[in-house]
Structure formats: structure tokens, C-alpha cells
C-alpha positions in Angstrom: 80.3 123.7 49.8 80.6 124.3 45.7 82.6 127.5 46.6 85.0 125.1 48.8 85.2 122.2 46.2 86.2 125.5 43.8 89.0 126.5 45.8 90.5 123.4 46.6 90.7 122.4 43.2 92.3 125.7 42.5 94.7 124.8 45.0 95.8 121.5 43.8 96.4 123.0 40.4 98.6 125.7 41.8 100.4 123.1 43.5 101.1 120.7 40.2 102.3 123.5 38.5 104.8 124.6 41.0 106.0 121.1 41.1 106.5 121.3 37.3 108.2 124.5 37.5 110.8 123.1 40.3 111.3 119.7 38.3 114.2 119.6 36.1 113.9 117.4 32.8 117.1 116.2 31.3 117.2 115.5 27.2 119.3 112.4 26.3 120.1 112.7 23.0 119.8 109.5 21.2 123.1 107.1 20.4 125.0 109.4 17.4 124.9 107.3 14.1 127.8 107.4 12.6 127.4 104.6 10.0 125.9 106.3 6.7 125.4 103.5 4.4 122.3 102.5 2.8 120.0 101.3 -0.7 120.0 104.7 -2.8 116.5 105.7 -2.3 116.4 107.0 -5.9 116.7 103.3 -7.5 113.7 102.8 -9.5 111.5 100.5 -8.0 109.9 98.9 -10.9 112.5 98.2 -13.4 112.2 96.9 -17.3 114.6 93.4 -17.9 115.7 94.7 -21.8 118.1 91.6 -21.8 121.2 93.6 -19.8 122.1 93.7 -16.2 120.2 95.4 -13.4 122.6 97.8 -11.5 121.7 98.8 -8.2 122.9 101.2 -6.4 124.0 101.7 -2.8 124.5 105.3 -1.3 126.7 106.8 1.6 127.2 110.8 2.8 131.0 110.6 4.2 133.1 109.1 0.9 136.2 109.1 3.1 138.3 105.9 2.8 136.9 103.1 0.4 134.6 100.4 1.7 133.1 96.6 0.9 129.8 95.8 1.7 128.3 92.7 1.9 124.8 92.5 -0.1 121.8 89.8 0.0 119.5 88.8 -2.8 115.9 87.4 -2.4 114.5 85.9 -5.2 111.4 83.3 -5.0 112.1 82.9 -8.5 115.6 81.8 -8.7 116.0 83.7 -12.3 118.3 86.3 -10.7 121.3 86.4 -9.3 124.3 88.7 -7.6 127.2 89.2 -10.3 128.9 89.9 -6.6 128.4 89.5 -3.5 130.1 92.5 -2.4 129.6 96.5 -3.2 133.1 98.5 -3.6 133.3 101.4 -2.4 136.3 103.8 -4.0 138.0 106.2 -1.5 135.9 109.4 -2.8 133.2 107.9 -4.0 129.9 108.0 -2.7 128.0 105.4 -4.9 129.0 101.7 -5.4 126.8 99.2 -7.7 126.0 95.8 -7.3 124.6 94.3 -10.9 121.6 91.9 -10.7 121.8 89.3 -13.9 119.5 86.8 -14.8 118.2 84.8 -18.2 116.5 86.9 -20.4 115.1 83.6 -22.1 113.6 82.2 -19.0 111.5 84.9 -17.8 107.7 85.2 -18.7 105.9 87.9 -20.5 103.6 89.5 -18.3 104.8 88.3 -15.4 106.3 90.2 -12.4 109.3 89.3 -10.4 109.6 90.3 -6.9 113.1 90.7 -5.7 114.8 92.2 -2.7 118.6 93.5 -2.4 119.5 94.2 0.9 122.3 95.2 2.8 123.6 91.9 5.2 125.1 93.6 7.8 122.7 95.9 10.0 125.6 97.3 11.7 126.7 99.5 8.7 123.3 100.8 8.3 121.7 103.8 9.1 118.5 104.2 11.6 117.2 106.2 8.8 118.2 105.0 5.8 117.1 102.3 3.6 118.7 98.4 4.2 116.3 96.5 1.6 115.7 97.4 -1.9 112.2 95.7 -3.1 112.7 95.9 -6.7 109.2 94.8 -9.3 110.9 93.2 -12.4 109.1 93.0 -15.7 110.3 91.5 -19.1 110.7 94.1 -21.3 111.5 94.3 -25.4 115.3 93.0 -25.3 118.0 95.5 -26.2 120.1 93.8 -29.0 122.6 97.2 -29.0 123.7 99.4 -31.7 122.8 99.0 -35.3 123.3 101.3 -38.4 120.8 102.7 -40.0 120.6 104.3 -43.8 117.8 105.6 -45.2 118.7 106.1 -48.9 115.8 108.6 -50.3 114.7 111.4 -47.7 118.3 111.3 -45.6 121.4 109.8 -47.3 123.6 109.2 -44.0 124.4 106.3 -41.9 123.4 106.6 -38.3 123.7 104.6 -35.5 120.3 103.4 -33.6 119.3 100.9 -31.1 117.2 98.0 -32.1 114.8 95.9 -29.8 113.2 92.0 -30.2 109.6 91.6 -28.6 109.5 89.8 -25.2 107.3 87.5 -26.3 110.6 85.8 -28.1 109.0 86.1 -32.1 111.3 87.7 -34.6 109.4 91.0 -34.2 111.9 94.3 -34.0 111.8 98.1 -33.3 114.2 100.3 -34.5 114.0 103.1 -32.4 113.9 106.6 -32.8 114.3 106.3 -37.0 114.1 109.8 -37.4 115.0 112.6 -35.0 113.8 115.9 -34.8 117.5 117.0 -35.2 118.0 114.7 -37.9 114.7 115.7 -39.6 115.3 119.4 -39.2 119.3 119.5 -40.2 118.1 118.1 -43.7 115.9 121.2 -44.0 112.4 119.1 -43.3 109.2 120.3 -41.4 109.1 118.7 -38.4 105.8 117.2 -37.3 106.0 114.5 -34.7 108.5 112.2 -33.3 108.7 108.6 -34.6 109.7 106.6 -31.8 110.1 103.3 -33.7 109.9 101.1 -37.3 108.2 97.7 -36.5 108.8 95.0 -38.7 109.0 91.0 -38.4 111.0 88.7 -40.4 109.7 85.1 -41.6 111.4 82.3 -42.1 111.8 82.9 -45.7 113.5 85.8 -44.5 110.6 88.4 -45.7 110.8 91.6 -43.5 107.2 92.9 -43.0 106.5 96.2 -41.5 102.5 97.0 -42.3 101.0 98.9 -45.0 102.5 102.3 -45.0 103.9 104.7 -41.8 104.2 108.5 -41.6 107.9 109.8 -40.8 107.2 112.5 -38.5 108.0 115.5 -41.0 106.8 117.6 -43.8 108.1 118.0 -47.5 107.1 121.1 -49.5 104.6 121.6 -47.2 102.8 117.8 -47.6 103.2 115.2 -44.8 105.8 112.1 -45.8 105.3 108.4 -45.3 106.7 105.1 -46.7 104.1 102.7 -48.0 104.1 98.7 -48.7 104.9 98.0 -52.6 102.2 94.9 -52.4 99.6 97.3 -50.6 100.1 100.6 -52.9 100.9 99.3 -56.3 100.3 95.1 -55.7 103.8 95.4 -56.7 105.3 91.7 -56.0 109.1 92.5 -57.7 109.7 95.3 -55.0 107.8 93.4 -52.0 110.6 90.6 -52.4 113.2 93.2 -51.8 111.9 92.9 -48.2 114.7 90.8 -47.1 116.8 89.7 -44.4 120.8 88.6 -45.5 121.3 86.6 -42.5 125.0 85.7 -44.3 125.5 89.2 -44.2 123.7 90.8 -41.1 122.1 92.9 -43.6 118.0 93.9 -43.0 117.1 95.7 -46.5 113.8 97.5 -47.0 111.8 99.0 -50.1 108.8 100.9 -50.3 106.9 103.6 -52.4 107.8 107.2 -50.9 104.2 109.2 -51.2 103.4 112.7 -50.1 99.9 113.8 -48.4 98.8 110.3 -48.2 95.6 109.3 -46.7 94.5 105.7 -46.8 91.8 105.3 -49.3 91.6 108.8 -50.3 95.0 109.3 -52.3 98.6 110.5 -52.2 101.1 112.5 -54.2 104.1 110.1 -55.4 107.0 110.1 -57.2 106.4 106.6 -58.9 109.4 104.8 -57.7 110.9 103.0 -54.7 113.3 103.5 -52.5 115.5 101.9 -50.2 116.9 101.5 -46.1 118.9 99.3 -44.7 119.8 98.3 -41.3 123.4 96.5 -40.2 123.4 94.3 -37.2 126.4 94.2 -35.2 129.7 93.6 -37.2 128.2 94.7 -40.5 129.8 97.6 -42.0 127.1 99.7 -44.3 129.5 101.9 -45.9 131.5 99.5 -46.7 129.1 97.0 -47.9 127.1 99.4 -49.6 129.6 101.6 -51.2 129.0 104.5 -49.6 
């Protein structure tokens, strides 16, 4: 009886099999997409608000003929807003940019803004690419632009920087990237470290206050460089009032003690005198205000 069960089941399987083999299967490929346009899946997702617009970017592979495309914002908020409604594509161009602006002033330290950009008609979108952009929006230190720069003891020259005001809305700066490694080393320094920013605040006296002392990322003769406070090395109150912000002029004007191989409570190589930098807001001329 086994041996029978054995070979009928043998049988059957012989059978199935043959069935397959005769049975013809048809692919259907699926419906060709011809529509190529989508969110450009290298956007950042999480993006800093410095104070300037948020462009977005939207993406296509055939660039042939130029193209509108009609965009959607969600925003819980209500902060943020479309500078258009519409991305423009240029015959040629495979990338067109929507900008998302908002109020700097209204948004909350700390706090994150969820947003989505989307793409409002489905039909111009591909099964595979990307129709919403979910962006993460944080308040970030706001951009105020392009200042000049002049540090009148180690450098001599006027350069141009960018200068940043804390999100938390106090009158607390960073001027970024003071010193370069290709500034520091075309002046014949030891380089040491990148600097990426001075901090300083401004009172309502106008006193600009930027700490006790700061290294400057390079070496002289062999011994490391830093600018120190006149109050905090010397208790020297003429120089500490040099400190001062000329609204009338857009003018930020430092002084402080240049010292070599200083250490905090352990000495320091100086050359007894201070020196001077200045920084010129937007509009403000150094050269020509300075002399130079």
C-alpha cells in the first residue's frame, strides 16, 4: 500500500510539472513613465533658518523644453510661506527652485518647524520619485552678510568676513573664520588651528565685550599668539573703553594686549602695548575711514 501511495504521488508530480512546462506565461510590462519630475532627493532634510530664504529644489532627467510646476506648502506653523507658487523650469535645465521665506523674528529658539513642500499635481510625478519634501526647520545664528575686517597688529589688510547675531535675538555676534589658514600662513605664521569665530556682545553703552583673552590659531617665533582683555591682563580701564561700537558710523572697534605663550595664571611673553581691529558693517568703508 506505501509503495502504491509512493508512486502515485510520483505521478501527480510528473503531471504538474508537465502542465508547467506546456503553460505559457506572458510578462506585461508595467505602464512606461514618462513624467520625470520630482523633490531633488539631495535637499537637506534638516535645514538651519540664518535669517535668508530656504531654496528648495525640484529635479527632472529629460531638460527638453521648459516647464511650470505647481508646488504646495504645509506649514502648522503659519511662519513660512511660498515666495511662488510655481517652479520654472528653463528649456535645458534640469533643476528649478522654489524659495521658502518666513520671519526670522517670529520663530523660537529651540524649536523645530515641520514643513512639507510637495509637488500639487500627481500627474507630473514619477512612480519612483519623490512628490513631498518633509523639511525639519531650526532657528539658526542669523546671517547679517558681509563685513570688513582689519586686524591692525599681526595682519595689516582688510578682509571681507561674514558676521552672525545669536538666535536667541541679544546683541551677541560671531565673526567668522577671523583668521584663515591661508591668511595665517601668507603672512609667514605657524599655523596651529583654525579659529572659526570672535564672539563678542555689545551693551547698551555701546561696550563691545569678547571674554578674557582668545588664542588665534597660529604661532610667532615659535610661541603660540592670543589677544587678551586690557581690564583682565593689566586692570587697564583707558584701553577697555576703546571697546566700542560707533553706531553713527557702523564702526565695531577693538583693543587688546597682544601676548605670546600665554597661559592663564601661569604667564605670557608681551610686548607691553595694545593693539587694534575693527570691523565695518554694511556701508562702512574701512579704508576710507581709517586711512588706509
Amino acid at each position: 500500500m506505501k509503495k502504491y501511495i509512493k508512486f502515485a504521488t510520483a505521478c501527480l508530480m510528473g503531471l504538474a510539472l508537465a502542465s508547467c512546462a506546456e503553460k505559457e506565461y506572458e510578462y506585461t510590462p508595467g505602464k512606461a513613465d514618462n513624467v520625470n519630475i520630482q523633490m531633488d532627493p539631495s535637499q537637506a532634510r534638516s535645514i538651519d533658518a540664518d535669517g535668508n530664504d530656504i531654496a528648495v529644489v525640484l529635479s527632472r532627467t529629460d531638460a527638453t523644453g521648459s516647464a511650470s510646476v505647481k508646488v504646495a506648502l504645509t506649514d502648522p506653523s503659519g511662519i513660512f510661506t511660498l515666495s511662488s507658487s510655481t517652479a520654472e523650469f528653463a528649456s535645458g535645465s534640469n533643476t528649478a527652485t522654489v524659495n521658502l521665506s518666513y520671519d526670522y523674528d517670529k520663530l523660537v529658539k529651540d524649536e523645530k518647524y515641520n514643513v512639507e513642500i510637495a509637488i500639487a499635481d500627481e500627474s507630473l510625478t514619477s512612480n519612483y520619485g519623490i512628490n513631498v519634501m518633509p523639511l525639519a526647520i531650526t532657528k539658526a545664528w542669523k546671517k547679517l552678510g558681509t563685513v570688513q575686517f582689519y586686524d591692525a597688529w599681526f595682519f595689516g589688510y582688510i578682509w571681507e568676513k561674514q558676521l552672525i547675531q545669536s538666535p536667541d535675538g541679544s546683541q551677541t555676534y560671531r565673526l567668522l573664520q577671523p583668521f584663515t589658514k591661508a591668511d595665517i600662513e601668507a603672512e609667514g605664521f605657524e599655523f596651529t588651528s583654525e579659529i572659526p569665530y570672535i564672539e563678542f556682545t555689545i551693551d547698551e553703552e555701546g561696550g563691545v565685550h569678547y571674554g578674557d583673552y582668545f588664542y588665534l590659531g597660529f604661532n610667532y617665533a615659535g610661541m603660540t599668539c592670543a589677544y587678551a582683555d586690557p581690564l583682565y591682563l593689566q586692570k587697564d580701564e583707558a584701553s577697555e573703553a576703546e571697546n566700542i561700537y560707533y553706531e553713527d558710523l557702523g564702526l565695531i572697534q577693538f583693543c587688546w594686549y597682544p601676548v605670546l605663550k600665554f597661559k592663564p595664571g601661569q604667564g605670557y611673553s608681551w610686548w607691553g602695548s595694545t593693539a587694534n581691529a575693527f570691523i565695518g558693517l554694511p556701508g562702512c568703508d574701512l579704508a576710507e575711514l581709517l586711512g588706509l
